[in-house]
Backbone as a chain_set.jsonl record, in Angstrom:
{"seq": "XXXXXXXXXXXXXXXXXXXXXXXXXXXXXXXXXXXXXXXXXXXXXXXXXXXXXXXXXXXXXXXXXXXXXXXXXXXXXXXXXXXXXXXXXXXXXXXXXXXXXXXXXXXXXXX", "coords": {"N": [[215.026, 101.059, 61.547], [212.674, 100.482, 64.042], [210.826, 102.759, 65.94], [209.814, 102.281, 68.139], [211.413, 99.932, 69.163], [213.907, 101.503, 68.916], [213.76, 103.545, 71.403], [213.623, 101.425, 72.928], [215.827, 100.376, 73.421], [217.338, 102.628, 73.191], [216.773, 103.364, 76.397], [217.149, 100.968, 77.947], [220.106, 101.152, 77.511], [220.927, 103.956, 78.739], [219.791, 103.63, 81.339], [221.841, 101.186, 81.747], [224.565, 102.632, 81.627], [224.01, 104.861, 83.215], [223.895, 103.6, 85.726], [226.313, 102.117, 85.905], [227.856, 104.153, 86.002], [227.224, 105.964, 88.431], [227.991, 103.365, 90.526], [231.121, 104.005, 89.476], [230.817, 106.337, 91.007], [230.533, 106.65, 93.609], [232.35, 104.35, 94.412], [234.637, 105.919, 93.954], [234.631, 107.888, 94.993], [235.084, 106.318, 97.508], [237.549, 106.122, 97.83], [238.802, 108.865, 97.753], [237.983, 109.484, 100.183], [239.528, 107.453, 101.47], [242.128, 107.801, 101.014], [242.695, 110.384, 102.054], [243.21, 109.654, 104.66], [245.564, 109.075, 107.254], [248.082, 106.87, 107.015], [249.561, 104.013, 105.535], [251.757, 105.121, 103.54], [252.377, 103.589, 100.749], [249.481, 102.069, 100.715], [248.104, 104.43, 99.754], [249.189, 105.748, 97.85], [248.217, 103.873, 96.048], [245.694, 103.995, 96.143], [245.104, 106.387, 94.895], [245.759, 106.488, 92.233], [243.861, 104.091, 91.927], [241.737, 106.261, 92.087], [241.971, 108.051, 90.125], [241.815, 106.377, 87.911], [239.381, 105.753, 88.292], [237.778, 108.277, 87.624], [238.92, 108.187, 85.113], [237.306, 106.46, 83.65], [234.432, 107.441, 84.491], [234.442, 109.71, 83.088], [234.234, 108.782, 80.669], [232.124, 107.441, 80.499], [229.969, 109.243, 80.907], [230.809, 110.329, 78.519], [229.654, 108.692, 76.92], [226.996, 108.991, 77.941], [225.949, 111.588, 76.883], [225.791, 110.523, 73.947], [224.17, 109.076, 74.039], [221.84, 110.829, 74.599], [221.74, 111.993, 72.777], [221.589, 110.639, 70.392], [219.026, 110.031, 71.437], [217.611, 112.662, 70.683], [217.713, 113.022, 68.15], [216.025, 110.561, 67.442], [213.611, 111.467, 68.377], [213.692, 113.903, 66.495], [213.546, 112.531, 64.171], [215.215, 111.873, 62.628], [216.865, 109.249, 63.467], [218.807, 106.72, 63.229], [219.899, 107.575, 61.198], [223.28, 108.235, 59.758], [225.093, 110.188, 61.128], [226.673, 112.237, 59.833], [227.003, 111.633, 56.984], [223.955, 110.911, 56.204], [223.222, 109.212, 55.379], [221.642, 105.233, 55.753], [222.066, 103.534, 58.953], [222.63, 100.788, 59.51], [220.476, 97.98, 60.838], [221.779, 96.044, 63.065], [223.983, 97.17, 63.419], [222.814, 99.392, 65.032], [221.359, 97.81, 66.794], [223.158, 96.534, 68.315], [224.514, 99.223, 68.905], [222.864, 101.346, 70.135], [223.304, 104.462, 70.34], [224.959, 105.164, 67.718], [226.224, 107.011, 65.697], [227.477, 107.145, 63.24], [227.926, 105.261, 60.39], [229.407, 101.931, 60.335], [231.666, 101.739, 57.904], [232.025, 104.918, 57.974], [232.956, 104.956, 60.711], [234.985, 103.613, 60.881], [236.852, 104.9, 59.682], [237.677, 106.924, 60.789]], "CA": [[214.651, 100.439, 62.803], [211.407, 100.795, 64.007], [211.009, 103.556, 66.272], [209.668, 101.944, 69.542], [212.401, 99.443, 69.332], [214.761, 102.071, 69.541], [213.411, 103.789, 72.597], [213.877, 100.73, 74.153], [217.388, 99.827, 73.442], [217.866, 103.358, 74.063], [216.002, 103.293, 77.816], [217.713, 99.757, 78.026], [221.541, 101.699, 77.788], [220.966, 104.678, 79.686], [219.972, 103.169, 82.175], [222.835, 100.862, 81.838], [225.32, 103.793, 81.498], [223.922, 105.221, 84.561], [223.908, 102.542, 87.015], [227.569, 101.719, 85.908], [228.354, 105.624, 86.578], [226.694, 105.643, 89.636], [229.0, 102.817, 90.971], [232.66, 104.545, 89.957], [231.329, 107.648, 91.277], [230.269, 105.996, 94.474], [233.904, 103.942, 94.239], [235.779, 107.232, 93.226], [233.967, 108.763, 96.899], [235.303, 105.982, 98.725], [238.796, 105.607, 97.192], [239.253, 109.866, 97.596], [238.005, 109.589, 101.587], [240.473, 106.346, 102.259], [243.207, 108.212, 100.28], [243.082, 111.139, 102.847], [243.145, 109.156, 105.721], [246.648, 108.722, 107.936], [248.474, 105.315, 107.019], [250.8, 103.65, 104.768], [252.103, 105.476, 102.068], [252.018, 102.744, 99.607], [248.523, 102.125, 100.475], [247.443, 106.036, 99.743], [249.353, 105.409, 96.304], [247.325, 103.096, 95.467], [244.051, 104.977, 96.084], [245.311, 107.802, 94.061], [245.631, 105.59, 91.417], [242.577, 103.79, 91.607], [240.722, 107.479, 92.308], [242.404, 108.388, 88.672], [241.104, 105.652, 86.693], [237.772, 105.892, 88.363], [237.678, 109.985, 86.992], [238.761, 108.686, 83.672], [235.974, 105.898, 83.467], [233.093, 108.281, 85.009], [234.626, 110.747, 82.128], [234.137, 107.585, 78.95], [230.976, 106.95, 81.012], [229.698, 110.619, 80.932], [230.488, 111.261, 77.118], [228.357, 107.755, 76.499], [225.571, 109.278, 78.377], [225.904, 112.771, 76.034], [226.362, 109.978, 73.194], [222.933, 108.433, 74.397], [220.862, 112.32, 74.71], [222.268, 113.016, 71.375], [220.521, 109.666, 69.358], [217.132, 110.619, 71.955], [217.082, 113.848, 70.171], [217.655, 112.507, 66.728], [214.69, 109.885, 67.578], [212.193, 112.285, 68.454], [213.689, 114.609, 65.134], [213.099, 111.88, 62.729], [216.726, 111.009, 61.725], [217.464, 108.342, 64.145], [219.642, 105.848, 61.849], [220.944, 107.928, 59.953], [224.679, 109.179, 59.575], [225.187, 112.151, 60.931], [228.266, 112.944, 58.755], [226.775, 111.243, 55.655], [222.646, 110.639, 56.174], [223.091, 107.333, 55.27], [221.507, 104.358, 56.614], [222.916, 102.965, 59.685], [222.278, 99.298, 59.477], [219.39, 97.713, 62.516], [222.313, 95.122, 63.327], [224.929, 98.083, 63.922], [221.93, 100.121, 66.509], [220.794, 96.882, 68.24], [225.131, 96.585, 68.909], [225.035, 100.587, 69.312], [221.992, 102.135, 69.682], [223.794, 105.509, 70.065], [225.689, 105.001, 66.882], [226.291, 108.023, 64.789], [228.026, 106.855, 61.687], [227.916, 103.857, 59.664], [231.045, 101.31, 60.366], [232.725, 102.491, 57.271], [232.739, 105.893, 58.314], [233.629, 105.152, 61.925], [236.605, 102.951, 60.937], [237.827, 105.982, 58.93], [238.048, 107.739, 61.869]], "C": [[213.358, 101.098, 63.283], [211.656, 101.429, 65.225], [210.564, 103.348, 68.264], [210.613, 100.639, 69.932], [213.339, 100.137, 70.208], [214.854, 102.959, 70.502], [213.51, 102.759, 73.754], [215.226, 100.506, 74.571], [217.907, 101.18, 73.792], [218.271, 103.997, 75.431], [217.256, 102.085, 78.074], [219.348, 100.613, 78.429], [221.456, 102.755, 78.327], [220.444, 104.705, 80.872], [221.374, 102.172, 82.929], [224.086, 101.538, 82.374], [225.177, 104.496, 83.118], [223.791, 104.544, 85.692], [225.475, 102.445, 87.122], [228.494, 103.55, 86.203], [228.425, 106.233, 87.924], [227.752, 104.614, 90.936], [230.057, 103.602, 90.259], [232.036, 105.651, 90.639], [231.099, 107.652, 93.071], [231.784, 105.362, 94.93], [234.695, 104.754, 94.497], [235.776, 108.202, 95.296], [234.925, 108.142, 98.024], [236.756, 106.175, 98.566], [239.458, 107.272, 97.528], [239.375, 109.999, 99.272], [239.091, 108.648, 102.686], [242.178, 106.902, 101.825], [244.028, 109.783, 101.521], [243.083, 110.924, 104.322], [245.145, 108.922, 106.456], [246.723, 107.226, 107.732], [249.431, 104.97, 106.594], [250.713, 104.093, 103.441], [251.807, 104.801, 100.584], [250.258, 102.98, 99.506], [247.79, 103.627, 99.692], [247.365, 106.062, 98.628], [248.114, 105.288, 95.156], [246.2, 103.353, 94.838], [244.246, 105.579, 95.006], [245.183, 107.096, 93.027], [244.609, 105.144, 91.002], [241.485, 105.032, 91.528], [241.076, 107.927, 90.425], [242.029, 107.713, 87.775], [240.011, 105.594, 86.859], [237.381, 107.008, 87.354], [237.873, 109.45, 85.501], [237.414, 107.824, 83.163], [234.817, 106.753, 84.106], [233.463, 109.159, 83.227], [234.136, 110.285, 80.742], [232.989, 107.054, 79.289], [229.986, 108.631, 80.318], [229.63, 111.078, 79.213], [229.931, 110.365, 76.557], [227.24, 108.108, 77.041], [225.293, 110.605, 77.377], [225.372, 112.089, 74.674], [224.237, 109.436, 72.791], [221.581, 109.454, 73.866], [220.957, 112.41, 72.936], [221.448, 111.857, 70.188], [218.807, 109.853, 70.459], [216.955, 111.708, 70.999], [216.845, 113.638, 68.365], [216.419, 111.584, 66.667], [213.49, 110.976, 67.447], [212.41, 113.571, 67.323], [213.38, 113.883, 63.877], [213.902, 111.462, 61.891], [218.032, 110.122, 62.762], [217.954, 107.33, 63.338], [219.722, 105.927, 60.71], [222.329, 108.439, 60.486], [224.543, 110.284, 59.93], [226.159, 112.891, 60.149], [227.578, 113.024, 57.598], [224.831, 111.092, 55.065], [222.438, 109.655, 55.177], [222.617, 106.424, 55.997], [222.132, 103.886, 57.539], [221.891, 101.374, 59.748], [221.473, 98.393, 60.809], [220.665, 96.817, 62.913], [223.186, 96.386, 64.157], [224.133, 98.902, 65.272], [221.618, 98.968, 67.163], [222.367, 96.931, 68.905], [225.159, 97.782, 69.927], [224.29, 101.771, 69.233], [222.202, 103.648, 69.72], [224.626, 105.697, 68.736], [225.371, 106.085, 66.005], [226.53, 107.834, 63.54], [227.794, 105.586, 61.653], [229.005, 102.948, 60.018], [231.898, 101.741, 59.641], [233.338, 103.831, 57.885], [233.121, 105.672, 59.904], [234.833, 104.682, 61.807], [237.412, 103.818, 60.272], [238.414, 106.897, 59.56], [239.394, 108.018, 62.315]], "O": [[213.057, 102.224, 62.887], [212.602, 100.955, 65.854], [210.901, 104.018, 69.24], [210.538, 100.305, 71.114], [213.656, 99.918, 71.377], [216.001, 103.367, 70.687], [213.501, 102.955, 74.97], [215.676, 100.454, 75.716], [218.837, 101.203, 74.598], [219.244, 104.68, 75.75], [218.349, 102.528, 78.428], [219.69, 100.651, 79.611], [222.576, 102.73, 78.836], [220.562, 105.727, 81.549], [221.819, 102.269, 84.072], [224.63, 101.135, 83.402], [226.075, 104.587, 83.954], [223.528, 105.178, 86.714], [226.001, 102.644, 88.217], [229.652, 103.745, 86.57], [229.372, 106.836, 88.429], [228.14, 105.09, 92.003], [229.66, 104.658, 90.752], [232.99, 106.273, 91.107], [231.49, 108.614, 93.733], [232.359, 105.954, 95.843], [235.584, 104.471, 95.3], [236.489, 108.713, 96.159], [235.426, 108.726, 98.985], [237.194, 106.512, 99.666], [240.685, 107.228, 97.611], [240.399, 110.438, 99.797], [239.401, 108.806, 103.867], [243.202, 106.415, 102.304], [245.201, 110.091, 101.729], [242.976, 111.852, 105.123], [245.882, 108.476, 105.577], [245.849, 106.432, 108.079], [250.449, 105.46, 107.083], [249.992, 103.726, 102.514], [251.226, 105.289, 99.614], [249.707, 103.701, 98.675], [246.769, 103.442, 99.031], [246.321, 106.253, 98.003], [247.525, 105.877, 94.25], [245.764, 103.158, 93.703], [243.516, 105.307, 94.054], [243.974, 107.055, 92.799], [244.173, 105.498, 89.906], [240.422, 104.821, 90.945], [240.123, 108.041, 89.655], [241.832, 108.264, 86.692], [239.291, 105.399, 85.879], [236.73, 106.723, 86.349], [237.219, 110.0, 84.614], [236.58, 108.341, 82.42], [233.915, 105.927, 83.965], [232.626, 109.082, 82.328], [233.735, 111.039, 79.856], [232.584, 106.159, 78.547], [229.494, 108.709, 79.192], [228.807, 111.836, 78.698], [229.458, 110.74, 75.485], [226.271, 107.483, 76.609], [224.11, 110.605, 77.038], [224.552, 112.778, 74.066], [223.484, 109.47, 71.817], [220.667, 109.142, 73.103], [220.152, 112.914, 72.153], [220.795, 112.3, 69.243], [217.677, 109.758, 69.981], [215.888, 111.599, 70.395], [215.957, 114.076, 67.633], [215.675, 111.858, 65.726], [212.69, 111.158, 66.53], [211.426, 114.294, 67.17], [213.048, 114.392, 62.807], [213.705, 110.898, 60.814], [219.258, 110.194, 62.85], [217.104, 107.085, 62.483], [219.696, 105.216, 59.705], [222.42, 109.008, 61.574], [224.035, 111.24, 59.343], [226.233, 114.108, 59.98], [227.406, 114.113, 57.051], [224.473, 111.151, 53.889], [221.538, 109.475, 54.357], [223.029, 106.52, 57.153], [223.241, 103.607, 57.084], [220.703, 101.174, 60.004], [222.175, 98.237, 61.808], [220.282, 97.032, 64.063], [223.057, 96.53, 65.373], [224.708, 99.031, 66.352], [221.593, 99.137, 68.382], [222.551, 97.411, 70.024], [225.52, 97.758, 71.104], [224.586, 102.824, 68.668], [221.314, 104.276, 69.144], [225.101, 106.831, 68.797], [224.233, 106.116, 65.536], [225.801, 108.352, 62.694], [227.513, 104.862, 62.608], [229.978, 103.695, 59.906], [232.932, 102.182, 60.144], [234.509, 104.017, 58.216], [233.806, 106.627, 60.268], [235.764, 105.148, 62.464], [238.623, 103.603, 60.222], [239.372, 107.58, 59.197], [239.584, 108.754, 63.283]]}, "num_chains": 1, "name": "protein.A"}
């Protein structure tokens, strides 16, 4: 893949990544301040609840932004689509999908 492509598609998803992080953690704020508020039990529940799946999406958000840093650094080293297990091609179809993509499909489905 050609190398200013994948600066874009990479720019393109971390930005993505961080806008959509940005909202739960924004969400997660309001959902922790309505949770400690005096009311109906049920309702409070609820919060807690929704405050808990926010934390785990910020968390599957958070290790796609690590996911993101980690193919920038491989770009600007010179082994951006390749395998990191195997330094094998990763296929331009599989990085336009996943431009963080570490392994090949085979080896990810082996996973």
């Amino acid at each position: 893949m050609d190398n200013n492509r994948a600066q874009v598609l990479l720019n393109a998803e971390r930005t993505r990544v961080e806008d959509l992080l940005g909202a739960v953690k924004g969400d997660s704020q309001s959902d922790r301040s309505a949770a400690n508020q005096h009311g109906d039990m049920s309702d409070s529940s609820e919060l807690l609840v929704s405050e808990g799946t926010d934390d785990a999406v910020a968390s599957a958000l958070t290790q796609r932004l690590s996911a993101i840093e980690r193919a920038e650094q491989r770009l600007a080293a010179g082994t951006y689509g390749r395998s990191t297990a195997s330094g094998e091609l990763i296929p331009d179809d599989r990085l336009e999908a996943d431009p963080a993509a570490e392994l090949t499909v085979d080896e990810a489905q082996g996973l």
